[in-house]
N, C-alpha and C positions, 0 to 999 in steps of 0.2 A: 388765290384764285387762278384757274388754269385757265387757257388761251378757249376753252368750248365755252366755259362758265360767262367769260368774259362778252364772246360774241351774242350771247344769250339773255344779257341783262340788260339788255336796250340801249346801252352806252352809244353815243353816237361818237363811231371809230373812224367818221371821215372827216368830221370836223365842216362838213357842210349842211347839218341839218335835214338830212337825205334830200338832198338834191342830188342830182345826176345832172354833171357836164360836160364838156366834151373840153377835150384839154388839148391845146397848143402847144407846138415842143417849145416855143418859147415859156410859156407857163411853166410847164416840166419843168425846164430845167430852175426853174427857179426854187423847188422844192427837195433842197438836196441836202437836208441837214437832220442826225437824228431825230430830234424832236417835230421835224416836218419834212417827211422823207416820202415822196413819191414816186413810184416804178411802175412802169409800162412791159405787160407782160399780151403778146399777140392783142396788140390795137388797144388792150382796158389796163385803164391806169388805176393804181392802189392805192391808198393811205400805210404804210407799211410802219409806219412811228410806234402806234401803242403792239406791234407785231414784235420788235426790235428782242426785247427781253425774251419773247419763248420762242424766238427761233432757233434751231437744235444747232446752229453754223455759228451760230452770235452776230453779234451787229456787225463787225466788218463785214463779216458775207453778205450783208443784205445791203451794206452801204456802197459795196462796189458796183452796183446798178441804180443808185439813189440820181432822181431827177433824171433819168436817162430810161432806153428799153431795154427791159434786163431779158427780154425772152432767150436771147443765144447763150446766157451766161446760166440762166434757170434750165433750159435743156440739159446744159453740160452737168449740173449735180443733181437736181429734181425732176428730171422730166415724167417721170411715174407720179410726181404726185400730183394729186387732185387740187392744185389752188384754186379754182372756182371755188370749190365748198368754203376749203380751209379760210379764205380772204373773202367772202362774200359781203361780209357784214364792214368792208375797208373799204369798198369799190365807188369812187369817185366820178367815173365815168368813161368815156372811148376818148381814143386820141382824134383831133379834126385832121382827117388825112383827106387828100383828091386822089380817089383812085381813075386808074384809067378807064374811060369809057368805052360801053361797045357803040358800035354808028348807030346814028340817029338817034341817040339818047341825049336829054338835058344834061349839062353840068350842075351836078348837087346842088353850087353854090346861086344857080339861079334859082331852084325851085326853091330854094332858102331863103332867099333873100323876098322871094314875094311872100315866103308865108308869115316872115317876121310883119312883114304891114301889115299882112288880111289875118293871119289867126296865128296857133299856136306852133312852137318848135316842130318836125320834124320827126317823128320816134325811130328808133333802128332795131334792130332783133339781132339773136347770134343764136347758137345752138350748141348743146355738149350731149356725149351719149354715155353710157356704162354697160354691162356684158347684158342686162334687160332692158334698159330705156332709153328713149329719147327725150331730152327735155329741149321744146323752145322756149328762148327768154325772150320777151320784149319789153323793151324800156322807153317809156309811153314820157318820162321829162317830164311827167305830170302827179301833183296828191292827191289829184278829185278821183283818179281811176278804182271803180269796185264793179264784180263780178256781172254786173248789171253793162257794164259798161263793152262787155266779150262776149262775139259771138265765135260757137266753133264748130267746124262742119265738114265730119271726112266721110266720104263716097269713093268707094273702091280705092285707088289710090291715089284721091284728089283729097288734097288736105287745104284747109279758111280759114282762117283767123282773122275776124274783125274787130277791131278797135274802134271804140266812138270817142274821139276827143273834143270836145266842144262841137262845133261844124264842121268835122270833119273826120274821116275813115280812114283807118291806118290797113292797112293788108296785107297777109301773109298767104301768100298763096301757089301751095306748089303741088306736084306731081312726085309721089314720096320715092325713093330709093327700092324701099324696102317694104314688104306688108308687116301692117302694126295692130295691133288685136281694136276691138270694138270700143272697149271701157279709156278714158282717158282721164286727167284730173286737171284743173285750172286753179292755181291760187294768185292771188293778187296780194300784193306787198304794197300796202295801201301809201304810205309815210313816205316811199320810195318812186312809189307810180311804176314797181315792177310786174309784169306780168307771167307767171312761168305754167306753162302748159307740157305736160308729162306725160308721154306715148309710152304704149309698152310693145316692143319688140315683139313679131310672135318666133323670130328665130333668133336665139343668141349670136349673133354675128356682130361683125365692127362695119358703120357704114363711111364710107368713104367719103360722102353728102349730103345731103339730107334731101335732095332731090331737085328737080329740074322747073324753072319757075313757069308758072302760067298766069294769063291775065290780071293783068294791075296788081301782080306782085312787087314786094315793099316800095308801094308807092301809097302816098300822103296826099290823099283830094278832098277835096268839097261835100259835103256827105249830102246823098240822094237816094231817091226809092230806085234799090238797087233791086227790088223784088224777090228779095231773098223771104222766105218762110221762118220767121222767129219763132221756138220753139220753150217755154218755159214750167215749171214744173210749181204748180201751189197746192197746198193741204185746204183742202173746203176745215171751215169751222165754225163754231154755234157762235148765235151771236150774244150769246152771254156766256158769264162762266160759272153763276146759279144753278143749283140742280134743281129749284123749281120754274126754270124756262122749259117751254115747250116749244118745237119746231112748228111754225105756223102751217094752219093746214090750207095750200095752194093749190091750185088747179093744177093735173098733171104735173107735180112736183118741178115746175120750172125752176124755183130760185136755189141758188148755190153761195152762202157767203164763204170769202176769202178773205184774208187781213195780207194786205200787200203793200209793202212796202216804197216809198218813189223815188227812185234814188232821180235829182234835178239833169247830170248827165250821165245818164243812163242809156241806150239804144231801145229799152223795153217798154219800161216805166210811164215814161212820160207820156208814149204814144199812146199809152190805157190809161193814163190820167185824164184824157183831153175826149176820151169816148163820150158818149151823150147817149143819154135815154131813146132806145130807136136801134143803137151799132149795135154789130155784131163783132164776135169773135169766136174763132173755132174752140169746143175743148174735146179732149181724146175721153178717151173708155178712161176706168181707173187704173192705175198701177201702182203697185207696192206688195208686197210680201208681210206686213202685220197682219197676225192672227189674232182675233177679240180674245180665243179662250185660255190664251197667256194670263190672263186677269185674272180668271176663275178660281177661288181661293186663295188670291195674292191675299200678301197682310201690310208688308212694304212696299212701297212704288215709290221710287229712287228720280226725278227727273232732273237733266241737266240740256240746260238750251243756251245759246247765244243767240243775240240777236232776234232775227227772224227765225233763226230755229226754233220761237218759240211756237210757232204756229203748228205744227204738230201734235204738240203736248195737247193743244187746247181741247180737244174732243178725247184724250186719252184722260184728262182729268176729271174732265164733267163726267164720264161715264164710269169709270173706278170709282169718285164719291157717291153716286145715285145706283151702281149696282151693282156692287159689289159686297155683298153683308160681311164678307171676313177682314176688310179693311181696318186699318188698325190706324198707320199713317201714312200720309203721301207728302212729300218734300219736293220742292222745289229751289234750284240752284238756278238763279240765272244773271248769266255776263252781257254787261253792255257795255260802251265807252263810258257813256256820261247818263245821266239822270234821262234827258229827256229823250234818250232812246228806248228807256222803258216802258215797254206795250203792255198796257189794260193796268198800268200799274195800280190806280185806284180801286179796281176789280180783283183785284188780285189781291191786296190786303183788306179790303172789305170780305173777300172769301175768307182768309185765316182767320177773322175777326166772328166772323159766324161759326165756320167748322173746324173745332178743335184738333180734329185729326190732321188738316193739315197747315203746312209751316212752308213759307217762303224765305229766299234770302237772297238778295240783289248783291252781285260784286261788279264793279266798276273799274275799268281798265286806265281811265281818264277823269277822276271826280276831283269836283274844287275844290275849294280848304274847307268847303262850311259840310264836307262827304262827311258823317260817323261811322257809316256801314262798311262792310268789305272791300279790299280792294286790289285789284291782281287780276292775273289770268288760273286758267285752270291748272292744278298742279296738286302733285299728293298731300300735300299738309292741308288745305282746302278740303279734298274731297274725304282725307280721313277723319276729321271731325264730322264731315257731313254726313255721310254712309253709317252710320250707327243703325242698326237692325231693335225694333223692339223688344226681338227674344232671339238666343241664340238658334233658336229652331225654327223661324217665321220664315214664310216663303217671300223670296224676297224678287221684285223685276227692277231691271234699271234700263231708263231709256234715254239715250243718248241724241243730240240732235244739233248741228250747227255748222260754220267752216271748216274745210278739210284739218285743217291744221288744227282747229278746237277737236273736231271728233277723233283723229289721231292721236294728240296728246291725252284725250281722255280714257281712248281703248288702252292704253299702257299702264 
């Protein structure tokens, strides 16, 4: 197994069960032995032990920095290389350093020490860039963080990044360097409580900064109606998944259902958990790019969802099995953790159970011992038993839907 295979198997290579801490030199140094070998490279300390074997230096090289910060010794033979990527899945956490303060700013260690009584750690950010992007990291010290959890909002050259941890707003808030295109991407590293957020450059240049801070930039508060406009994106869908339901017929088509998910610390969720018959809430025009007559003498319909991605599907299936006459079959793939994240699961095989054409198949990322069914994330051995065409000639659609990371591994 080679050192990618390895970061990719979910092995936990720091030996702290993805937590993220902050490390003392006194700590450091006391990890200075092959088999527990940690190096401090600009401020983020590594687990460098199960590294030891495929490093192209050998283990001396990597031990003459063990328990210590190897950055001046890692410039001298590696400084072209990328170890963010290469060690990402090693990373233990930042070293606890006091930097120097500008006037009139708190010492760290005081607004630390009150949060330790009133709520949770502190989070911190860093940033790296490549000849196209800027990625910001922030490392939130937390498991509960999901995408629910990130607001992000850039206007002209004002870039936001909110964090909601428990009670309290993390903020990343600055005036960029450089202009960065419109599209950007956020994935969260759930296990880790990492957050990384991915600008794309619109000029291939190298930034020197990432830019100049503005109001309650990385600062850690009490979270309050900051006034900010939360802006979220849901698929209306039927509220069956019967093709003998019919949409009720309402006055001036007022009602829209949604299947939305709540995540408990959330920034979104909650706040439209708690609405009452009476609220209001804005919604925009439609948007999307699906065309219905994709369908139009499909024979195969291929769907693959995670999660809440399955909420899209919902109205692509109902209306493929009630009107589509060349339908042949429609499959459904879909990834959750654990069992009871599966949405409308009863509906869902009461459907196969009815309509022969189609076939569902639940794979599980996190299922108990009593799981029979599939279990994994997305990946070609999965999806080439699943993808079987009824005739080598059938027209075939695949619709794709879920986390960046699911829909990226699935386009390959």
């Amino acid at each position: 197994m080679d050192w990618i295979r390895l970061t990719k198997s979910g092995k936990d290579l720091t030996g702290l069960k993805g937590r993220l801490i902050e490390v003392t030199e006194e700590e450091l140094k006391k990890h200075n032995k092959k088999d527990d070998c940690w190096i401090c490279i600009r401020g983020f300390v590594y687990n460098v032990s199960p590294y030891m074997e495929y490093h192209p230096g050998g283990e001396d090289e990597l031990m003459r920095a063990a328990g210590s910060d190897g950055t001046d010794l890692f410039d001298q033979v590696h400084r072209w290389v990328n170890y963010e990527s290469m060690l990402k899945e090693c990373l233990v956490g930042r070293m606890a350093m006091k930097p120097a303060l500008p006037k009139g700013m708190l010492p760290q260690s005081q607004v630390t020490d009150t949060l330790a009584k009133e709520g949770p750690s502190s989070p911190s950010y860093d940033w790296f860039q490549t000849d196209s992007l800027v990625t910001i990291v922030i490392y939130t010290k937390q498991k509960d963080i999901n995408l629910d959890s990130v607001i992000v909002d850039h206007r002209d050259d004002s870039f936001r990044a909110e964090t909601v941890i428990k009670d309290y707003s993390y903020l990343v808030h600055v005036a960029l360097s450089h202009e960065i295109q419109e599209d950007f991407s956020v994935l969260v590293v759930e296990n880790v409580g990492k957050i990384e957020i991915v600008l794309k450059k619109k000029e291939n240049t190298s930034w020197k900064r990432l830019g100049h801070p503005l109001e309650n930039h990385n600062a850690f508060i009490p979270k309050k109606d900051t006034g900010t406009e939360i802006v979220k994106p849901y698929t209306p869908v039927s509220d069956s998944l019967f093709s003998e339901f019919k949409e009720p017929v309402l006055p001036n088509n007022i009602y829209i259902y949604f299947l939305i998910k709540i995540y408990p610390a959330g920034f979104f969720t909650p706040e439209l958990d708690q609405l009452q018959i009476g609220d209001y809430v804005s919604v925009s025009n439609p948007e999307g790019n699906f065309i219905i007559s994709q369908l139009q003498e499909l024979e195969d319909l291929f769907l693959l969802a995670a999660g809440t991605g399955f909420t899209p599907m919902v109205k692509v299936l109902n209306y493929a099995l009630t009107n589509i006459p060349s339908l042949r079959k429609v499959k459904l793939m879909f990834f959750n953790k654990t069992e009871d994240d599966i949405i409308w699961r009863s509906q869902l095989e009461k459907l196969a159970f009815k309509d022969k054409r189609f076939e569902v198949e639940f794979v599980l990322s996190a299922p108990t011992s009593e799981w029979s069914g599939k279990q994994g994330y997305i990946s070609p051995a999965l999806l080439s038993e699943f993808l079987k065409r009824s005739s080598d000639t059938s027209k075939v659609l695949i619709c794709l839907c879920g986390p960046t990371p699911f829909t990226e591994q699935g386009m390959k």
